[in-house]
C-alpha positions as CSV (number, residue, x, y, z in Angstrom):
1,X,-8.9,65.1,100.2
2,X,-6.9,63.4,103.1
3,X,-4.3,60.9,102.2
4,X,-4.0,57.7,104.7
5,X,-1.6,55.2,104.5
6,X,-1.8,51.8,105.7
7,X,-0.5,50.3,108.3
8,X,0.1,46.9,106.1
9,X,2.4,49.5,103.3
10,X,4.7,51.1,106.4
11,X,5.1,47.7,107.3
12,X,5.9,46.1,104.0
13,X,8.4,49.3,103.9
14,X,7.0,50.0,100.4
15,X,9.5,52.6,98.7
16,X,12.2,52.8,101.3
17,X,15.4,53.6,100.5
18,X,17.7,51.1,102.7
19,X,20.8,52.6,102.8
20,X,23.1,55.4,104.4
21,X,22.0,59.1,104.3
22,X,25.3,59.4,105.4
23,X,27.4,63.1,105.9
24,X,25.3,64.6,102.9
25,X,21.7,64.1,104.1
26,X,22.8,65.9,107.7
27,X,25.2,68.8,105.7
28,X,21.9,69.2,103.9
29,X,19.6,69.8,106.7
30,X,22.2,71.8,108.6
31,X,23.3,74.3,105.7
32,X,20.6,74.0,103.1
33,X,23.2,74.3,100.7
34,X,22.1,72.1,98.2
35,X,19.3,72.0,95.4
36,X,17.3,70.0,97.7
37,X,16.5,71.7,100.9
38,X,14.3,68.7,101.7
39,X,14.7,67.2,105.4
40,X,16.4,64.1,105.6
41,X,16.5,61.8,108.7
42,X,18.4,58.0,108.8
43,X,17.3,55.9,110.8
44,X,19.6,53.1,112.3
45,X,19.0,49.5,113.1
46,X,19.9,46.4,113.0
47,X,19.2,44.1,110.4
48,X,16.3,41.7,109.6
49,X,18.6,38.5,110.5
50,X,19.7,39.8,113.7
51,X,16.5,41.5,114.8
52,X,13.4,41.5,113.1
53,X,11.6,43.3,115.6
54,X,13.9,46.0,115.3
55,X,13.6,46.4,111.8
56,X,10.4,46.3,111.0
57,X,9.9,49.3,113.6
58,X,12.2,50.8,111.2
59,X,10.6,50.3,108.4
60,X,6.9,51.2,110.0
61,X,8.3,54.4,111.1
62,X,9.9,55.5,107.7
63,X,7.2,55.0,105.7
64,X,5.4,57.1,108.2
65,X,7.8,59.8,107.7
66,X,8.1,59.5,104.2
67,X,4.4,59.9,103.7
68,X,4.6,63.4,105.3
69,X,7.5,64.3,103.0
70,X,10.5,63.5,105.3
71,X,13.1,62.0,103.4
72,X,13.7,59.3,105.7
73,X,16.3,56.8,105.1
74,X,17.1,53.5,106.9
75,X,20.8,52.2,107.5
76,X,21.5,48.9,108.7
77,X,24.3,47.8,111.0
78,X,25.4,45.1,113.2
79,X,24.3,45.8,116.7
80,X,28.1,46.2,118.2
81,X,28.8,48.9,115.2
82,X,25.2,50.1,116.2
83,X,25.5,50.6,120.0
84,X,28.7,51.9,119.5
85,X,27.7,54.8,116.6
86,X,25.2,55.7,119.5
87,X,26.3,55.3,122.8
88,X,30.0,56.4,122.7
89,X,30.1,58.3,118.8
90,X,26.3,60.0,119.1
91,X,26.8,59.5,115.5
92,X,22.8,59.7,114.6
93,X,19.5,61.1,114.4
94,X,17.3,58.2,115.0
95,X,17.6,55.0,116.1
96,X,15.5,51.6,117.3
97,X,16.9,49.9,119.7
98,X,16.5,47.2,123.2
99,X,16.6,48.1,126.6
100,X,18.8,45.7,127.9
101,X,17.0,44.8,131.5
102,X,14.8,41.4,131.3
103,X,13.1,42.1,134.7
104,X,11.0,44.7,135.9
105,X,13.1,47.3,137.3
106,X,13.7,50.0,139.4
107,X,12.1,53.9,138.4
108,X,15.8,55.3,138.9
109,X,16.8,53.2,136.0
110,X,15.8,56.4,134.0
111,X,18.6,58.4,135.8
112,X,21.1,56.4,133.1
113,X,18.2,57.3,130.6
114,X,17.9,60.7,130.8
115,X,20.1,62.9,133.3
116,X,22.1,65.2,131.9
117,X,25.1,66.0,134.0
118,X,27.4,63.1,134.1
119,X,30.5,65.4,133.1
120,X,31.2,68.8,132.5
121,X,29.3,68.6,129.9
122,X,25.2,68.4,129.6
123,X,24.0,66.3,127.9
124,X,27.3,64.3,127.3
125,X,26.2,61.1,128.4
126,X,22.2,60.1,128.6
127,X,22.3,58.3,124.8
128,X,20.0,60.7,123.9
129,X,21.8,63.9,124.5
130,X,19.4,65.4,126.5
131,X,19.8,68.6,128.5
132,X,16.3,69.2,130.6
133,X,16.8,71.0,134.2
134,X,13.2,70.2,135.4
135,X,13.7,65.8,134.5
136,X,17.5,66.4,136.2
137,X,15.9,67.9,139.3
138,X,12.9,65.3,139.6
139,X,15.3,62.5,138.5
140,X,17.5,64.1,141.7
141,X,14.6,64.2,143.7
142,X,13.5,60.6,143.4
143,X,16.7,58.8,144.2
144,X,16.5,61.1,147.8
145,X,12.6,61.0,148.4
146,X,11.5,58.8,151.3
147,X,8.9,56.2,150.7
148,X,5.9,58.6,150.9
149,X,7.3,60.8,149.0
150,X,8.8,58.9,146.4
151,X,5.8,57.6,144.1
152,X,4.7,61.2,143.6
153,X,7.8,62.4,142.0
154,X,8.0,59.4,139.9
155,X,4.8,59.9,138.6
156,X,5.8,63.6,137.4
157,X,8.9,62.5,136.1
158,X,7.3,59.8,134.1
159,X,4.7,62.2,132.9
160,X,8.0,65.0,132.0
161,X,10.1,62.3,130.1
162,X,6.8,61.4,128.1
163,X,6.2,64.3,127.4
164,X,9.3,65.5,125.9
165,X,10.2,62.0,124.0
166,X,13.8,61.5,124.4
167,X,12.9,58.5,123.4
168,X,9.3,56.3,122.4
169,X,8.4,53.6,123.9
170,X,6.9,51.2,121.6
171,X,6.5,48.2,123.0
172,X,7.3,45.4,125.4
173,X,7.8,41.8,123.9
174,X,7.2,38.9,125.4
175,X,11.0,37.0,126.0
176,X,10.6,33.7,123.5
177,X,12.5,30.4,123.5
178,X,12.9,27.4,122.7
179,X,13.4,24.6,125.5
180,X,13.9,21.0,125.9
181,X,13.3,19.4,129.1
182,X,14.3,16.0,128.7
183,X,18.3,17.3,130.7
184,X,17.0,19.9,132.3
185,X,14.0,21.3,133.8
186,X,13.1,25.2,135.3
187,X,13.1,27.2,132.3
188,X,9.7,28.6,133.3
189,X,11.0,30.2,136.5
190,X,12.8,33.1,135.3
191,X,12.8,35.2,131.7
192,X,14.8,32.3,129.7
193,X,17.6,34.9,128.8
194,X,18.8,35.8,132.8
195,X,21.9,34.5,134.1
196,X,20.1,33.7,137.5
197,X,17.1,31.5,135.0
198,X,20.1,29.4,134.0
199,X,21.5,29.6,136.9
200,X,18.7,27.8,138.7
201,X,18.1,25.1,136.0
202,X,17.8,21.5,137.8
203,X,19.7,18.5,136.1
204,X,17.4,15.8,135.4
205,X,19.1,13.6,132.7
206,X,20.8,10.0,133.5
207,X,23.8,9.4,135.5
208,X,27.0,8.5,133.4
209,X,28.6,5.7,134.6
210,X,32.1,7.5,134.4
211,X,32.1,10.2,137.0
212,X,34.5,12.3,135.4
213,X,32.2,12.7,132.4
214,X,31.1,16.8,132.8
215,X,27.3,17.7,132.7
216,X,26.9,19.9,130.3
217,X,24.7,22.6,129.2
218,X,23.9,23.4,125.3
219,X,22.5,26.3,124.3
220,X,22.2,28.4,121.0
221,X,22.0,31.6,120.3
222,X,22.2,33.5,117.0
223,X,24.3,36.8,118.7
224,X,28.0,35.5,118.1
225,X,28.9,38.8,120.2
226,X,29.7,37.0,123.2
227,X,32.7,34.8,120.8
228,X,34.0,38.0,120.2
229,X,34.1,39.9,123.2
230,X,34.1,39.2,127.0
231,X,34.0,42.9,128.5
232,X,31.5,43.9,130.6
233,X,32.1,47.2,130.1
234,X,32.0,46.9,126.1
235,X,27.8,48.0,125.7
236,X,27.8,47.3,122.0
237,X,28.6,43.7,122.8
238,X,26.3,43.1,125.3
239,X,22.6,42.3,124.9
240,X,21.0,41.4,128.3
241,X,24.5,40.3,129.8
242,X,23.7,36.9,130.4
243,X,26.8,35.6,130.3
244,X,28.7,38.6,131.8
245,X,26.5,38.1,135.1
246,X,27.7,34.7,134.9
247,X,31.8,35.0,134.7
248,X,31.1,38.6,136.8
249,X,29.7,38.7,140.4
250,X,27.6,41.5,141.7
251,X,27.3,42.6,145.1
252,X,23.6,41.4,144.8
253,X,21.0,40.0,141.9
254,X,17.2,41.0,141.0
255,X,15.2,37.7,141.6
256,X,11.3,37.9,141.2
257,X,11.0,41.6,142.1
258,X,13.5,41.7,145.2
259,X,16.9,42.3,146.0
260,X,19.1,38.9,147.2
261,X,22.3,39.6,148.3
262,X,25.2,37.7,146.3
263,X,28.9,38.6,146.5
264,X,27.7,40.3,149.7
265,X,27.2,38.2,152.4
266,X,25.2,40.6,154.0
267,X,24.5,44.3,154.1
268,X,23.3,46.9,156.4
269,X,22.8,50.4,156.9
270,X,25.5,52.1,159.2
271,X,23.7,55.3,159.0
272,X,21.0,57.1,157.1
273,X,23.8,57.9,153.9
274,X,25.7,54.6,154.5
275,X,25.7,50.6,153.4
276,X,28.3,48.8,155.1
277,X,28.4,45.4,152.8
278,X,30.8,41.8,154.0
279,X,31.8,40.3,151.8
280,X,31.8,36.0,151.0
281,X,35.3,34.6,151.3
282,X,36.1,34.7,146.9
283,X,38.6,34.7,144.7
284,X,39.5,35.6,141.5
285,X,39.4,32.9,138.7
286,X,43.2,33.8,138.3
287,X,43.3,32.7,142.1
288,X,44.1,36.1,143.4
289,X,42.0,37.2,146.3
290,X,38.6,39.1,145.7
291,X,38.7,42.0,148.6
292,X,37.2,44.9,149.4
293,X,39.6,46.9,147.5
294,X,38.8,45.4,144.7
295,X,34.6,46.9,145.5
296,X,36.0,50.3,146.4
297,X,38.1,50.5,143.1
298,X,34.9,49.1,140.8
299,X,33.1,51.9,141.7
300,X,35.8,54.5,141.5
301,X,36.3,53.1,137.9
302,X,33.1,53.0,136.6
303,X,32.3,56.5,137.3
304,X,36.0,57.3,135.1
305,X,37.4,54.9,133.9
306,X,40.4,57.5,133.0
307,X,40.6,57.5,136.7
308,X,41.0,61.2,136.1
309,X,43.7,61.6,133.5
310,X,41.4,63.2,130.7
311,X,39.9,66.6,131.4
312,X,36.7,65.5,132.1
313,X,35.2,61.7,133.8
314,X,35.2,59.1,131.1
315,X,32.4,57.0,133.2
316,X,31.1,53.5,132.1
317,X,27.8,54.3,129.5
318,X,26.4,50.6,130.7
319,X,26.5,51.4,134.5
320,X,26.2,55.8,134.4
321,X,23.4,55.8,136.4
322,X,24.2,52.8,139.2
323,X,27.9,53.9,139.1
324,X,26.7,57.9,140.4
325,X,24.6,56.4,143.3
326,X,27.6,55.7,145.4
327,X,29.3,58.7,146.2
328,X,32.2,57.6,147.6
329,X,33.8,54.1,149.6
330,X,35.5,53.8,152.7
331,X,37.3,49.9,152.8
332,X,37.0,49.0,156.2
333,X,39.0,45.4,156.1
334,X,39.7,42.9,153.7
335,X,35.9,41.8,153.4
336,X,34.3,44.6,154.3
337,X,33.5,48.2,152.5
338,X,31.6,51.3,153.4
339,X,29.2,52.6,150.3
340,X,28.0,56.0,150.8
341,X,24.8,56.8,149.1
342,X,23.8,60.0,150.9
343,X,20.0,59.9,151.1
344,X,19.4,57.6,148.4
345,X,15.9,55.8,148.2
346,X,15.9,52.2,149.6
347,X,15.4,50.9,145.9
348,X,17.9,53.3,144.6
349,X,20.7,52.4,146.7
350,X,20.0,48.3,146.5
351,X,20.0,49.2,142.4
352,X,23.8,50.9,143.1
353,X,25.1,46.9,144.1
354,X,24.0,45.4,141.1
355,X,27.0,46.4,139.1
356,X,30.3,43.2,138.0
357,X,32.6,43.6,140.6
358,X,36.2,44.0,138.7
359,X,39.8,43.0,139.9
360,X,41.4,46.0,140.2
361,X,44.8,44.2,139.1
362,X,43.2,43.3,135.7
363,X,41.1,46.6,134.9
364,X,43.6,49.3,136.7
365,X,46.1,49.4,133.7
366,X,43.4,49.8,131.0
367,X,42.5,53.9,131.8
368,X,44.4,55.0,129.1
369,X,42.5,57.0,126.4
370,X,42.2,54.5,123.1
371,X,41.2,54.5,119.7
372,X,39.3,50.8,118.0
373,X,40.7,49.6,114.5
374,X,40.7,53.3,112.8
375,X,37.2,54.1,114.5
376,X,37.5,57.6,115.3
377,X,36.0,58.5,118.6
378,X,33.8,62.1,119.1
379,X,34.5,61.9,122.7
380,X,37.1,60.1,124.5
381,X,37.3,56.8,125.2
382,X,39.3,54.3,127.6
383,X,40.8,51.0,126.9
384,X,38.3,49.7,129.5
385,X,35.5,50.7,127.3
386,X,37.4,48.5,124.1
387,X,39.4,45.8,125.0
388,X,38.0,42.7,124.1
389,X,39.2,41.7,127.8
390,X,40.6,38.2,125.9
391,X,40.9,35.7,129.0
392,X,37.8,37.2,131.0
393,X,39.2,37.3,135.2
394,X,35.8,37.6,137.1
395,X,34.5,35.7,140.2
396,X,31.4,34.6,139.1
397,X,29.9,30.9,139.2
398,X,31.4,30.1,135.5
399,X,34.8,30.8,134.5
400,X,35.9,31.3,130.2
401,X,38.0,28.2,128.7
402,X,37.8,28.7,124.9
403,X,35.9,30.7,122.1
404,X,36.2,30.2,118.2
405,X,34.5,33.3,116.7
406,X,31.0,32.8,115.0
407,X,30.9,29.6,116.0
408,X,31.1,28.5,119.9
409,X,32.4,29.5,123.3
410,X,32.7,27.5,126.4
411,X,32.4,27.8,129.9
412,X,33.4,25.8,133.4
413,X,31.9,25.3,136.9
414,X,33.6,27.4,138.9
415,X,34.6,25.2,142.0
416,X,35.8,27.9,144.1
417,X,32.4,30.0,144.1
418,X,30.3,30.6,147.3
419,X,27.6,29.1,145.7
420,X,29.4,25.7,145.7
421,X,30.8,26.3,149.0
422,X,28.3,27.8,150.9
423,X,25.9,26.0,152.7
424,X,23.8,26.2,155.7
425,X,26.2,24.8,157.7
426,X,28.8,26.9,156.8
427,X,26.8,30.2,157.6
428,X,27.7,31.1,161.7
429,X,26.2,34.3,161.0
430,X,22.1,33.2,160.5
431,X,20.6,30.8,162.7
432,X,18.6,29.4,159.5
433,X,21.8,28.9,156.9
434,X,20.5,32.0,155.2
435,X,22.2,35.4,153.8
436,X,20.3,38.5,153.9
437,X,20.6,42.4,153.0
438,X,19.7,45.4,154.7
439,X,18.8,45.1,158.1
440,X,19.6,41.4,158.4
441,X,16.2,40.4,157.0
442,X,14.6,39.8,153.7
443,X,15.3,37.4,150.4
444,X,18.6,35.0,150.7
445,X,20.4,33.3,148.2
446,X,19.4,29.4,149.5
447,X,17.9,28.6,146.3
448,X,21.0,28.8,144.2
449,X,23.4,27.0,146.6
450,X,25.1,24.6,145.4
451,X,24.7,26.0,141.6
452,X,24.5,25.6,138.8
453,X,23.7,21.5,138.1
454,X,26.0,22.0,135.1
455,X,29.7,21.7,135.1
456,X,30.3,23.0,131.2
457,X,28.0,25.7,129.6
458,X,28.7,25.2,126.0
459,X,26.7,27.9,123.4
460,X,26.7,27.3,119.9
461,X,26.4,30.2,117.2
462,X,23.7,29.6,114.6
463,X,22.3,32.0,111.2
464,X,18.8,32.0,112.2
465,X,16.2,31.9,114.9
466,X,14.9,29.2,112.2
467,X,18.2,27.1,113.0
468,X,18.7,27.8,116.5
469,X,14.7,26.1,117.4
470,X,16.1,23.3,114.6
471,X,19.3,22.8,116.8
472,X,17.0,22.4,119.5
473,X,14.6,19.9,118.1
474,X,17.9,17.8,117.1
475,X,19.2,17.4,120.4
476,X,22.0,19.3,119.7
477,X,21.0,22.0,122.4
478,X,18.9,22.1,125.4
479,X,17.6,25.5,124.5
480,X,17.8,28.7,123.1
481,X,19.6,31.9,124.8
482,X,18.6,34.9,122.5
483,X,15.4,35.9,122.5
484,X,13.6,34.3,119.7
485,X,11.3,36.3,117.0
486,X,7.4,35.4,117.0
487,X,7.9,33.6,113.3
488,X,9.6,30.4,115.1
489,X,6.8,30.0,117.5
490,X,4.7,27.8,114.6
491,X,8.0,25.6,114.6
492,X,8.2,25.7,118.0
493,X,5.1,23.8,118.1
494,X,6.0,21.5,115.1
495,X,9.1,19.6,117.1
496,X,7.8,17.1,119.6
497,X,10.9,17.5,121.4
498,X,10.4,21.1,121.9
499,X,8.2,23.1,123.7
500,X,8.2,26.9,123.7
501,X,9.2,28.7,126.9
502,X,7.8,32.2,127.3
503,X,7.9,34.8,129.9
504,X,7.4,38.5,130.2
505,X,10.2,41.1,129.4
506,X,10.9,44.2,130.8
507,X,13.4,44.8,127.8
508,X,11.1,47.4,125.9
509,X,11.7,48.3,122.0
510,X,12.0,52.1,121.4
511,X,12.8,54.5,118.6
512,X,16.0,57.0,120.1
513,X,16.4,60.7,118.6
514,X,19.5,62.4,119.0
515,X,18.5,65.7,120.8
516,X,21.8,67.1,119.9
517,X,20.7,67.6,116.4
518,X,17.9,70.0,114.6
519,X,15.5,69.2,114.4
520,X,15.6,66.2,116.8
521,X,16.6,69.3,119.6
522,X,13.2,70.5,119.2
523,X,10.7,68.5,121.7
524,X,7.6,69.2,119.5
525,X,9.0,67.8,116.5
526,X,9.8,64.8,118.5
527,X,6.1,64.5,119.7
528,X,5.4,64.3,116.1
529,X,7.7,62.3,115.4
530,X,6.3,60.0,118.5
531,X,2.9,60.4,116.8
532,X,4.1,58.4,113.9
533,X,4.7,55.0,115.8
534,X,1.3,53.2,115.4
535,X,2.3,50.8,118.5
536,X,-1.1,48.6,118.6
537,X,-0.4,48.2,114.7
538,X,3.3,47.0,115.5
539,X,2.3,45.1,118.4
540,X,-0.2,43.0,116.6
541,X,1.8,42.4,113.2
542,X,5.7,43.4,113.8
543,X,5.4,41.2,116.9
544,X,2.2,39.3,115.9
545,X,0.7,39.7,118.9
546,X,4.0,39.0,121.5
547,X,4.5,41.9,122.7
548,X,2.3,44.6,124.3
549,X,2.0,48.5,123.8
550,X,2.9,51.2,126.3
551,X,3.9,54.4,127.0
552,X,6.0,54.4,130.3
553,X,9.4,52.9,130.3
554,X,8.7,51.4,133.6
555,X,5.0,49.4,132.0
556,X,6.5,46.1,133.5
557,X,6.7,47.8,136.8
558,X,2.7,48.7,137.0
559,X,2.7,49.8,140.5
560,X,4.6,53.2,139.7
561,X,3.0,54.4,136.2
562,X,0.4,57.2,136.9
563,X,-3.2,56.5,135.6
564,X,-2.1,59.3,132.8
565,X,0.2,57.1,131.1
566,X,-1.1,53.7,131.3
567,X,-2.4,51.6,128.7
568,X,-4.8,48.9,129.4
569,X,-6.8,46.8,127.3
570,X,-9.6,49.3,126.2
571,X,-6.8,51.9,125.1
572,X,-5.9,51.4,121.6
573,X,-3.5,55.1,121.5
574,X,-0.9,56.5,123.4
575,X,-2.1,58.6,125.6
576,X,0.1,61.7,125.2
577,X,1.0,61.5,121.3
578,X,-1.3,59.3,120.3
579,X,-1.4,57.9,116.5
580,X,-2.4,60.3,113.6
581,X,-4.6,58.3,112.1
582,X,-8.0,55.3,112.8
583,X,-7.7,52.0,112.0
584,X,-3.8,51.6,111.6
585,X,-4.0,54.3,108.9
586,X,-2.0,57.4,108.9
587,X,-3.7,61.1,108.6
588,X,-1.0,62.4,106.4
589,X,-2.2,66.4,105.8
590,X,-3.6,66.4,109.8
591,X,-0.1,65.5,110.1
592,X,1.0,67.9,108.1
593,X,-0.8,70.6,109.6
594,X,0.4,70.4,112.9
595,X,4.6,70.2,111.7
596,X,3.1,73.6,109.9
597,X,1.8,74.8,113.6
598,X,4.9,74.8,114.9
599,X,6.6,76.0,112.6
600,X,7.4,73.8,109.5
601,X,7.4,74.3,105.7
602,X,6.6,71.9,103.2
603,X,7.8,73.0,99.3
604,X,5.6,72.7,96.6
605,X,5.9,69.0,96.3
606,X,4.5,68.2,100.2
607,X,8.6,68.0,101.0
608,X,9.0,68.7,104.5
609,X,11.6,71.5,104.5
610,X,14.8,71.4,107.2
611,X,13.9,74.7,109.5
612,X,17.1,76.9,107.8
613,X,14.9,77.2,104.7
């Protein structure tokens, strides 16, 4: 008789052991030493109060696993001890995590993803520890295709990293907040959690009589990450790097599907392999000079950031893929630098400017290998990757005043900033007041000079999404800045002060596997594995509804995901490992029988045996 299990008992994580499978659980399935040769996997995550999307994937998933006789265990962590166990310690087997990028994105975004040669070492750096020739080569291929040409290769790689499963896709939520707009008004125009949406917020609120009295913004946020750390290098303590992009400049900024330059004044090819960038007139917020030395050492840095005293690169995990577009920099003066990009894509190479520019007095002394408060590192790591970087030196439009941990950190207008200086008659260069990028034609900045309308940017650290819609509806914020879970929407629409301000994400949930490990190395146990995500299930009751399914990482960027792998709205599976199981209810023993195809053993019990036995 086949057994099903519903989709309503994974989700209610009926039976679940929450807790660490720890050293034991992996010894086990690597020697086989013990009584139990059963296969155990732990699956990390963050908790229910910090994400409940992310957990009740979890939970879905290891019910899934447990019904075919996986011993699967869930551990919960705080998402810096999370990104960290992952990203620099590859300490796991699987894991559900956030992409961090709000806004559709470029298709070499999955260079980062899934390339494996960063270092001497394959595999070293993609989180997933990786190693596959043929998605290196097409990965290669697309950041050097012309236009044409380009699409095509996309479109097999797409297809490749599907079907190998790295990592699976599950869905793509809808960003969620909570807004007032009695202060200010423009949430709707970007994804409320991008530094550019606030950015472009328009004061509407009453004059004060006393000048001197600061406008200020209040927002919430239930992350206290950003109290603790201001490094935007650090990728366990950064979500979608909000307020990094803020005290940070980049060369340019994504802004509704194009390129506008930012810290560059302008930008232009010099040659078919070359961007010759100016730079605006900046400084530092310690008053030093931003210069073009400081572009050509960012980018030096961030693909080591030993700055080659370790025996192999020790490059940035955040920015791995933008950092290896630019090959190398030539500074030409003061405010301008050369950025050679060989034959990179016109996408690819605008992608490669859209990384903080550092001051190279600040960040040069921190390439010295380090260790973080008795955390033991597998790999080696740089002070640049853990500082806290206390008293943040960017150049961006806010500068840091003061943080209490947990509880609040505070932000000022930056008065030296382009954007307050800049305006149309202070541009010689462009007959209309306007900056541009390659070519001297295309999107300009104009909308944001003369921003932000705030001179303070005060965030507030709350418990709960419950708390942070509350300390909306109270006046004591104008919004929320983490993106909030589908359960406050109801109270959203309680508060007659508060409306709810949604717009769609390109920051997909997925489930990780650590290809380094058995039998996680194996891509057919990972397409199982994949098979075990019901994604429409998850979409309509993890997410209730906010969120929608998809196989490609690159769904939010439509024009570029073959027929093959799309999922439109008469397409309730995946299309290449579909669901094992009809009407949100897993096919356990079909499930079975294929982990037997390829190999598998289950004991007399149904235990799924790890492969040494």
């Amino acid at each position: 008789m086949t057994r099903r299990i519903s989709r309503r008992q994974a989700l209610a994580g009926i039976g679940l052991a929450v807790g660490s499978a720890g050293c034991a659980g992996r010894a086990r399935n690597l020697a086989g030493r013990e009584g139990s040769s059963q296969l155990v996997l732990e699956i990390r995550t963050t908790p229910a109060d910090e994400d409940p999307n992310g957990i009740r994937v979890a939970r879905a998933l290891a019910e899934n696993l447990t019904a075919v006789g996986v011993d699967a265990r869930i551990e919960t962590m705080n998402g810096t001890d999370l990104h960290r166990t992952v990203l620099l310690n590859h300490d796991f087997d699987v894991y559900v995590g956030q992409y961090t990028e709000v806004l559709p994105f470029d298709p070499d975004v999955l260079y980062g993803l899934t390339h494996s040669k960063f270092t001497a070492e394959a595999g070293w750096q993609n989180p997933f520890g990786l190693t596959d020739l043929d998605i290196d080569e097409l990965l290669d291929d697309q950041r050097d295709a012309d236009g044409s040409d380009r699409p095509a290769i996309v479109s097999d790689l797409q297809e490749s990293v599907c079907e190998k499963q790295p990592f699976t896709v599950v869905a793509f939520p809808d960003a969620l907040a909570a807004a007032r707009t009695d202060r200010f008004v423009g949430w709707e125009t970007e994804p409320p959690i991008s530094a550019s949406g606030l950015i472009s917020l328009d004061y509407v609120g009453e004059e004060t009589e006393d000048d001197d009295e600061p406008v200020t913004l209040r927002l919430t946020t239930t992350d206290g990450r950003i109290s603790e750390n201001w490094n935007p290098l650090a990728v366990e303590y950064r979500r979608y790097g909000t307020f990094m992009s803020l005290l940070y400049d980049r060369l340019a900024i994504a802004d509704d599907g194009t390129t506008v330059p930012w810290l560059a004044r302008e930008w232009e090819r010099v040659d078919s392999e070359t961007i010759e960038v100016e730079l605006w007139d900046s400084t530092w917020h310690d008053g030093e000079p931003v210069t073009a030395e400081d572009v050509a050492f960012t980018y030096a840095f961030l693909r080591d950031t030993a700055m080659g005293s370790t025996e192999t690169p020790v490059p940035a995990p955040q920015f791995r893929g933008r950092g290896s577009i630019v090959e190398s920099t030539t500074v030409v003066d003061d405010s301008t630098v050369r950025l050679v990009v060989g034959a990179a894509d016109e996408g690819v190479a605008e992608r490669a400017l859209q990384v903080p520019i550092l001051p190279e007095h600040v960040w040069a002394d921190r390439a010295e290998t380090a260790t973080v408060g008795g955390f033991e590192f597998d790999i080696e790591a740089t002070e640049a990757l853990v500082t806290a970087n206390e008293d943040p030196v960017g150049s961006g439009p806010m500068r840091f005043v003061e943080s209490t941990p947990d509880e609040r950190v505070v932000f000022e207008r930056n008065p030296d900033h382009f954007l307050v200086r800049s305006g149309p008659e202070d541009d010689e260069d462009a007959e209309d007041g306007s900056t541009t990028g390659i070519d001297s034609e295309g999107p300009s900045l104009d909308p944001y000079r003369g921003k932000p309308d705030f001179d303070r940017l005060e965030v507030s650290i709350v418990g709960s999404d419950v708390s942070a819609v509350q300390w909306v509806a109270d006046g004591y914020a104008d919004g929320t800045v983490s993106n909030l879970g589908p359960d406050s929407v109801p109270r959203i629409g309680r508060e007659n002060e508060t409306r709810l301000v949604s717009a769609q994400s390109a920051a997909f949930y997925y489930v990780g596997y650590n290809a380094r490990r058995a039998p996680l190395s194996n891509p057919r146990f990972r397409g199982v594995v994949a098979s075990l995500v019901d994604k429409s299930a998850l979409v309509d009751d993890a997410f209730s509804g906010y969120a929608r399914p998809a196989t490609s990482p690159l769904a939010m960027s439509p024009e570029w995901v073959p027929e093959a792998l799309e999922w439109d709205d008469d397409r309730e599976k995946d299309p290449v490992h579909p669901f094992r199981g009809e009407d949100g209810s897993l096919d356990v023993e079909a499930t079975r029988e294929v982990l037997r195809e390829i190999g598998y053993r289950f004991d007399e019990s149904d235990r799924l045996l790890a492969r040494e036995q």
